[in-house]
ROGUBA-883310 format. One record per residue (C-alpha): residue in one letter; x negated, z, y negated. Coordinates in steps of 0.02 Angstrom, whole numbers, padded with zeros to 5 digits, always signed. Layout:
N
aXZY/...
***
This chain:
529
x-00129-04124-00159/x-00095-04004-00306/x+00055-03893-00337/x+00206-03941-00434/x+00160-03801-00557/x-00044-03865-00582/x+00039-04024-00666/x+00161-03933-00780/x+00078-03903-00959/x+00111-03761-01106/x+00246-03883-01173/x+00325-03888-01045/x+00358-03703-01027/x+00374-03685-01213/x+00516-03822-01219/x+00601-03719-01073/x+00601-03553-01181/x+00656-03634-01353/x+00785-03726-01227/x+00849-03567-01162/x+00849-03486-01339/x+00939-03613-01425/x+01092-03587-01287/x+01104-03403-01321/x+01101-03434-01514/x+01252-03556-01477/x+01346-03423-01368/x+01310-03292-01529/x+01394-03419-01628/x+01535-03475-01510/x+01562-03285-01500/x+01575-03250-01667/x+01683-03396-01717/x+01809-03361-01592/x+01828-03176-01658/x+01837-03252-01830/x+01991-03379-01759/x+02136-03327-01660/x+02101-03242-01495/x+02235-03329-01415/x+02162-03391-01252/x+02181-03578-01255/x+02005-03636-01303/x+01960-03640-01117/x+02149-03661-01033/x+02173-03859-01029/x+02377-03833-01047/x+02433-03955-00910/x+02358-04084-01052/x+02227-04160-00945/x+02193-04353-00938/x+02116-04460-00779/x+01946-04490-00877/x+01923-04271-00890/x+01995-04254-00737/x+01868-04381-00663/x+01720-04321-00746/x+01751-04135-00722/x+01786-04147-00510/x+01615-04269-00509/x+01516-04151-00632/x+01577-03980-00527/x+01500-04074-00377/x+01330-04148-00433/x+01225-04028-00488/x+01051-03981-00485/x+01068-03891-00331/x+01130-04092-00247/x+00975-04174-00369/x+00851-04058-00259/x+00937-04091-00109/x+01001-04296-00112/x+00804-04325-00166/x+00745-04210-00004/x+00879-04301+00116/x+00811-04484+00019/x+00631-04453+00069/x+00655-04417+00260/x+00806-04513+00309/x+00847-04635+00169/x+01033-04696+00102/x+01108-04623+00264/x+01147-04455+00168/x+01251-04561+00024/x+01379-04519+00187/x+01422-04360+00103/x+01446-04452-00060/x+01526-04618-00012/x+01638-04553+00138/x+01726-04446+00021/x+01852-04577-00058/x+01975-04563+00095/x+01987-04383+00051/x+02009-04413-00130/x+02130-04524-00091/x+02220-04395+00023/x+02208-04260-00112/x+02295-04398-00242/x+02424-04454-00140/x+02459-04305-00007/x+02416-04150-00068/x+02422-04156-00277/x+02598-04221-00284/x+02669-04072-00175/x+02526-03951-00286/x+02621-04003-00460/x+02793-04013-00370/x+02755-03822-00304/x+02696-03791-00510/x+02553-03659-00423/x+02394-03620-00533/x+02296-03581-00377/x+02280-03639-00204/x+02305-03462-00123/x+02465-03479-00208/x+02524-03638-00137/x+02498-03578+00024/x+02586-03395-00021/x+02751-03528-00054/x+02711-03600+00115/x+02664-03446+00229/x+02710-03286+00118/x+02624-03154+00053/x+02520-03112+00196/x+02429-03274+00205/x+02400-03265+00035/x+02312-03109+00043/x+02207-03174+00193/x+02172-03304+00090/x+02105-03222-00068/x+01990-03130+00054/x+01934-03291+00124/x+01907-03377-00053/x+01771-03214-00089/x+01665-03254+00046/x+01677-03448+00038/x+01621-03399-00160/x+01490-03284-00098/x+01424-03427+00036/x+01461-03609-00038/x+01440-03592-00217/x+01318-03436-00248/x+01202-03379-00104/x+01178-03588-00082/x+01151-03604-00278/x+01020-03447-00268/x+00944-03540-00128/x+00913-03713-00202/x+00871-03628-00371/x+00755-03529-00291/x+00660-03658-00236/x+00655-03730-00378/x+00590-03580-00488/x+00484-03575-00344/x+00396-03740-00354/x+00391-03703-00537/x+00292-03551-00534/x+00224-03546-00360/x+00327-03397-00291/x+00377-03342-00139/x+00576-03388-00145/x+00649-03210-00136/x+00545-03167-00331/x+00610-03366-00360/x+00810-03294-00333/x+00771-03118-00423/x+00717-03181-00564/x+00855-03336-00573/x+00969-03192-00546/x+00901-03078-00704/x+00898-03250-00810/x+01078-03258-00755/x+01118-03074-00793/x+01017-03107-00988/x+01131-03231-01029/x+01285-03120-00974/x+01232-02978-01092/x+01152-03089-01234/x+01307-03198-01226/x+01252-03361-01199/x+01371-03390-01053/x+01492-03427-01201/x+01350-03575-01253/x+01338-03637-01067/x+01526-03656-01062/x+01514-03755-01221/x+01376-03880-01176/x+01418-03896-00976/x+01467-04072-01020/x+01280-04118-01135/x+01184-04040-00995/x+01266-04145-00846/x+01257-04306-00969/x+01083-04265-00993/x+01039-04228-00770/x+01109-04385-00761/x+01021-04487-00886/x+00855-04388-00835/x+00907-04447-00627/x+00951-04616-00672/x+00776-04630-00800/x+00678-04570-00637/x+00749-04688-00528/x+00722-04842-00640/x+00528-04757-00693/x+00507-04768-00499/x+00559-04909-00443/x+00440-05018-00570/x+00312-04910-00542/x+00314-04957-00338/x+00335-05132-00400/x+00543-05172-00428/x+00679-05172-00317/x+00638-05293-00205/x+00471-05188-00158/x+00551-05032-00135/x+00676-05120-00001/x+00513-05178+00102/x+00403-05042+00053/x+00550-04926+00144/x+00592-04911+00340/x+00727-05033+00392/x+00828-04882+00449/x+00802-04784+00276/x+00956-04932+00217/x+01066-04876+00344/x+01235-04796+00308/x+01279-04773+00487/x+01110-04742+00616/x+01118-04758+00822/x+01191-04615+00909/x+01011-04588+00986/x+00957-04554+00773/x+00908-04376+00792/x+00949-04350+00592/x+01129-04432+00583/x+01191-04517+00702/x+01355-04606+00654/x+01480-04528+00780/x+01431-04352+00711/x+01482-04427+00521/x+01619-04515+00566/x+01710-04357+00658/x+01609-04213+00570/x+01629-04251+00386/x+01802-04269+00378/x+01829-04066+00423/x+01702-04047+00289/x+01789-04185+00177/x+01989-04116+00167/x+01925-03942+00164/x+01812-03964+00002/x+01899-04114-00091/x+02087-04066-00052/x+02084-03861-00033/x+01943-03817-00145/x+01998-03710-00286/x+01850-03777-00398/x+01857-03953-00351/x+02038-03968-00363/x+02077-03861-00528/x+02069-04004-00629/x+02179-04103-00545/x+02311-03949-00524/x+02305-03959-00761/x+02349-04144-00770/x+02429-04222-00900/x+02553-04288-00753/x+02554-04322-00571/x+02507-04509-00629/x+02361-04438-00740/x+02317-04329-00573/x+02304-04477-00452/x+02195-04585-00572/x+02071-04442-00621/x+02035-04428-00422/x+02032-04610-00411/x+01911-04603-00557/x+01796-04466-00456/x+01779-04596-00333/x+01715-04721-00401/x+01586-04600-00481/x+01536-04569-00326/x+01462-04721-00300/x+01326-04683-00393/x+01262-04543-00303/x+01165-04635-00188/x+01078-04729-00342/x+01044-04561-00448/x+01022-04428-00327/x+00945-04531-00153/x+00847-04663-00223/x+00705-04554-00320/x+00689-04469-00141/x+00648-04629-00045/x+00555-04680-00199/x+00472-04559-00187/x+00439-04563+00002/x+00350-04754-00054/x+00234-04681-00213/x+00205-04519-00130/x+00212-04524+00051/x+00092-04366+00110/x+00209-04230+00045/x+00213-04058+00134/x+00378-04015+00078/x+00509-04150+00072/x+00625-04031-00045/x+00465-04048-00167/x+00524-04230-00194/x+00636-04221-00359/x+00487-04122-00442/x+00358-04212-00375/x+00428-04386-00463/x+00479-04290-00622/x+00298-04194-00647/x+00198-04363-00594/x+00311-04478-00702/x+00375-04393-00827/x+00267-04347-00974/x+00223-04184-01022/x+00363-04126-01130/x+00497-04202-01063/x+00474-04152-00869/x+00491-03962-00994/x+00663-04015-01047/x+00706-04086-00876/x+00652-03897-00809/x+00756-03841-00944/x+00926-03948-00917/x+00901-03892-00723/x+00878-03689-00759/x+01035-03691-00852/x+01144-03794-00766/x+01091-03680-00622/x+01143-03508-00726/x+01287-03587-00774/x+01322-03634-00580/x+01281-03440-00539/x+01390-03357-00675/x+01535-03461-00636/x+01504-03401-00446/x+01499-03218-00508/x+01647-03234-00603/x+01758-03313-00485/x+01712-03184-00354/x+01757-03041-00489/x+01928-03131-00535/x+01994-03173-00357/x+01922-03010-00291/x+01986-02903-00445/x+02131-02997-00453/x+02209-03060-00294/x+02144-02916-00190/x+02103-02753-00299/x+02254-02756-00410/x+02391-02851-00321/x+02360-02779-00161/x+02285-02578-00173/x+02326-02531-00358/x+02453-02637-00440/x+02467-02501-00582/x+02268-02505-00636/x+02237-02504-00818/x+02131-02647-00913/x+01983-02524-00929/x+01980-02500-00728/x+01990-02667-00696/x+01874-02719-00816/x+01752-02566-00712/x+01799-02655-00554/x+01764-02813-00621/x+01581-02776-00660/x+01564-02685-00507/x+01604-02834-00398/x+01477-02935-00496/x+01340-02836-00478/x+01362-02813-00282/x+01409-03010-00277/x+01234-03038-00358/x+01151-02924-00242/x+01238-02998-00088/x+01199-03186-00159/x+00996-03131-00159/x+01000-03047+00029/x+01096-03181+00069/x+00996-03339-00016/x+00836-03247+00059/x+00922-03252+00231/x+00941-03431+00227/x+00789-03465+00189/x+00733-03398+00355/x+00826-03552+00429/x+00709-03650+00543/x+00675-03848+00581/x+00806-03895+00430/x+00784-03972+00258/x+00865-03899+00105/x+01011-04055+00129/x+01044-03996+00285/x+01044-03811+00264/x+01168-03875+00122/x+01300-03974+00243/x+01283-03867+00391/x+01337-03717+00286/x+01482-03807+00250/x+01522-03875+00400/x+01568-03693+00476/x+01650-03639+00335/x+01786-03793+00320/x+01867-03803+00486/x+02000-03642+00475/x+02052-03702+00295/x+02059-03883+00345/x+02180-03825+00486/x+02275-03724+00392/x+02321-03856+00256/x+02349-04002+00360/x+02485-03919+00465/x+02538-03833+00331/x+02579-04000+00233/x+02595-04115+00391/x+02689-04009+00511/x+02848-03907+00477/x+02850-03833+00622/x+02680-03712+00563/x+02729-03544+00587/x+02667-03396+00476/x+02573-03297+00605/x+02473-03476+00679/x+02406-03483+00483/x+02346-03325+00501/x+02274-03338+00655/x+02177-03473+00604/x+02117-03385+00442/x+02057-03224+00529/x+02004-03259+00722/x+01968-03449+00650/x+01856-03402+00530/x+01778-03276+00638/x+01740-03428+00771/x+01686-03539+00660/x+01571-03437+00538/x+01509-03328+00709/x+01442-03501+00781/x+01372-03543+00624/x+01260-03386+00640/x+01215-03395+00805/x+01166-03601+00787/x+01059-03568+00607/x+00983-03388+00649/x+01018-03306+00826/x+00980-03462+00950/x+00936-03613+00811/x+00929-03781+00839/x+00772-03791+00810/x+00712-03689+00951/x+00860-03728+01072/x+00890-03917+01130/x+01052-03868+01198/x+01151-03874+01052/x+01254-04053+00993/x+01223-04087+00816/x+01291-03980+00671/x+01437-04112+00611/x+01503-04114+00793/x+01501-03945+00796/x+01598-03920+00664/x+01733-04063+00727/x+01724-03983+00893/x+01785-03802+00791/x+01915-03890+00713/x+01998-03960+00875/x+01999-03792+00964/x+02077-03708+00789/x+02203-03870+00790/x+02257-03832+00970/x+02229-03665+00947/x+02360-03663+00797/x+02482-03767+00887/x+02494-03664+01041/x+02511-03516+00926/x+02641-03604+00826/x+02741-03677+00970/x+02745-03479+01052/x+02802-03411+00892/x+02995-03436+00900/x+03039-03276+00787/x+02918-03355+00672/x+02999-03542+00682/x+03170-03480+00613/x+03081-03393+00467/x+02978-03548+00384/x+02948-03544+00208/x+02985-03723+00176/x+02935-03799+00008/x+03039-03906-00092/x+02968-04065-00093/x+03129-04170-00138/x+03100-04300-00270/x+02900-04336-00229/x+02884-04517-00232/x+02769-04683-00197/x+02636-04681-00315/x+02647-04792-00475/x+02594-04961-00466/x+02426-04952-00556/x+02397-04798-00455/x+02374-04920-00299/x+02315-05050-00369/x+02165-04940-00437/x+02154-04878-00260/x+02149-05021-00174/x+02016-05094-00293/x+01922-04918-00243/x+01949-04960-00049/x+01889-05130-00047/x+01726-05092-00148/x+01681-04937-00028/x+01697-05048+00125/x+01596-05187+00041/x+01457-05050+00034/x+01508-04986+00190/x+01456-05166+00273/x+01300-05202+00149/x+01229-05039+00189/x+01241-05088+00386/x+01171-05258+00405/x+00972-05201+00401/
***
């Protein structure tokens, strides 16, 4: 079987430069018409104006990107719908972020989350905290980007994945200088339209060309219907989703500074609570846009070497030449765009949170500009050693490499939050704790199960979702114990004013309910094969 890269064509490359050049024209233009209007900040700062549908749209389009089309397709081809887990089993969290933790966000008026918990904890935790949010940036959204862009520069033009990442990282650092960031910013929203009109095109090319619905459902192993597999399922087994994803689920959904921004500039808490609502039922059609050209693909093209060479494979073999250019395109930039925002984050919070507020309160704009470029060029650096170290992760797909990342970053912040919200009796030094010897557990076990021992080599360990619920219980007890020894620390709670939060309006429910019935319909469709 040939290479992705023998069935891409000159057009195709050629529509991916003009592509490219056309963004950076844009950002010239952008730049030039905002110098020519006032420089007053608010083309990008949504004003506590936004609405449910933005709100919506923005938490769904910050999660699926091209990095989860490379990976749903990989997870679709060996295991089938089972994955659409990490899509479907999110609403409970949504629904805890609308009606838990967003009410007491806007109550606590807090741009940030490290600033929430800085009115729960104090200062201290909120410098812990900012330190934290760097290397969560560093891990979840950059080295993890690098990695899945890699390979996908890498299937384009057959190279090794650490030139793959270099050269992502150098189209990344072109756009910074030639200012077409500013033109990325600008046409986010056409480029995530145009993923998923490309995903949903490829899933209804492929299923008529394996011969409609009905003969994709035969065509497919019973199991590859399955939401929820035996516990004997060496992939995902149901006990390890049911228990593992929600320590994944409350710590990217509820305390995720990028997935929750938009919620934290509604409109109003009622605007808030039906934008989240409105993610969820979004998410419904991951499993139809993302999964389904993976087990598609597993029927049309079955002998595949590399399962994370599925997405490619069914845009180069059904796409004409041309478009699967433009898809190449949409993919690259969305990507870049995914890799600056990464950089910049880092260089705010770091800059920001840690450099200024914390060891030089008194630094001039031209320093912390200096500092600012200084942490992005080591963050890029870092993201490459690090996106080539993953890569030397054995005996797991790029979906998996994906979730089990995750799954030892979330458990400190997921402890911290829920007794920080849920208990009053959470004591300053327990959050902190958690943060530092917490994340030092859970991150240390995540290195010794992906590189040190690895599953792959050693049968001992349980699977990667259990190990991450299994993290979380010892940090729970772990913070209670602390909490419960801490007297001096019990009569000097920072507790936040929460009078006045309410029930949530009336078409609030109802839109959840609606929400909660459809997901368990699903739930029991996607069970009975």
């Amino acid at each position: 079987m040939k290479n992705i890269n023998e069935y891409l064509q000159t057009i195709d490359f050629v529509i991916v430069g003009v592509y490219l050049l056309v963004l950076i024209a844009i950002g010239y233009w952008v730049s030039f018409v905002k110098k020519k209007q006032n420089a007053d900040g608010n083309l990008f700062l949504a004003g506590k104006s936004l609405k449910w549908y933005s709100i919506g749209l923005t938490m769904w389009g910050t999660n699926v990107g091209p990095s989860m089309l490379i990976a749903s397709a990989s997870i679709g081809y060996t295991t089938g719908v089972v994955a659409g887990n990490f899509g479907w089993y999110a609403f409970p969290f949504i629904f805890l972020l609308a009606v838990v933790f967003a009410p007491r966000y806007l109550k606590a008026d807090i741009q940030t989350l490290p600033e929430f918990m800085g009115k729960r904890f104090g200062q201290s935790t909120r410098n812990i905290l900012a330190w934290y949010t760097t290397v969560t940036i560093l891990i979840s959204w950059l080295a993890l980007t690098l990695f899945a862009g890699g390979i996908l520069v890498g299937q384009i033009l057959d190279l090794p994945l650490w030139a793959s990442v270099i050269i992502l990282v150098l189209i990344a650092a072109f756009f910074t200088i030639a200012g077409g960031l500013e033109a990325i910013a600008y046409t986010n929203v056409f480029q995530m339209i145009l993923l998923i009109l490309v995903s949903g095109a490829l899933t209804v090319v492929g299923v008529m060309k394996a011969g409609g619905p009905i003969a994709v459902f035969e065509a497919a192993p019973s199991s590859y219907w399955n939401l929820l597999l035996p516990m004997d399922d060496p992939n995902y087994p149901w006990l390890a989703i049911a228990l593992g994803y929600p320590v994944m689920g409350v710590w990217f959904w509820c305390t995720d500074q990028s997935m929750v921004q938009s919620v934290l500039g509604a409109k109003s808490l009622k605007q808030g609570q039906l934008g989240a609502n409105f993610t969820g039922w979004l998410k419904i059609f991951d499993v139809a846009l993302f999964i389904i050209p993976g087990i598609v693909c597993f029927i049309l093209f079955p002998d595949l070497a590399d399962p994370d060479e599925a997405y490619m494979t069914m845009v180069t073999r059904l796409f004409p030449a041309g478009m699967t250019g433009l898809v190449m395109a949409v993919l690259i930039a969305a990507l870049v765009s995914t890799i600056d925002s990464a950089l910049n984050s880092l260089s705010t919070v770091f800059t920001m949170d840690i450099y200024v507020k914390k060891y030089k309160p008194q630094a001039s704009q031209k320093e912390i500009v200096r500092i600012g470029r200084m942490v992005t060029a080591i963050g890029a650096v870092l993201g490459v050693v690090m996106a080539i170290g993953i890569d030397s992760i054995k005996g797991l797909n790029l979906f998996d490499v994906f979730q089990s990342v995750l799954g030892f970053i979330a458990p400190p912040l997921s402890v911290v939050f829920l007794t920080g919200v849920f208990w009053k009796k959470m004591t300053t030094k327990a959050a902190n704790v958690i943060l530092i010897a917490g994340t030092v557990i859970s991150i240390g076990t995540g290195i010794t199960y992906l590189f040190i021992l690895p599953s792959s080599e050693y049968d001992f360990w349980p699977h990667f979702l259990m190990l991450s619920f299994y993290i979380f219980v010892v940090l729970m007890i772990l913070a209670i114990v602390v909490a419960s020894l801490d007297k001096a620390g019990q009569k000097a709670i920072h507790e936040l004013d929460m009078t006045g939060i309410g029930k949530p309006d009336r078409k609030v429910m109802i839109a959840w309910i609606a929400l909660i019935v459809v997901m368990v319909g699903l739930y029991v469709f996607f069970n009975g094969h």
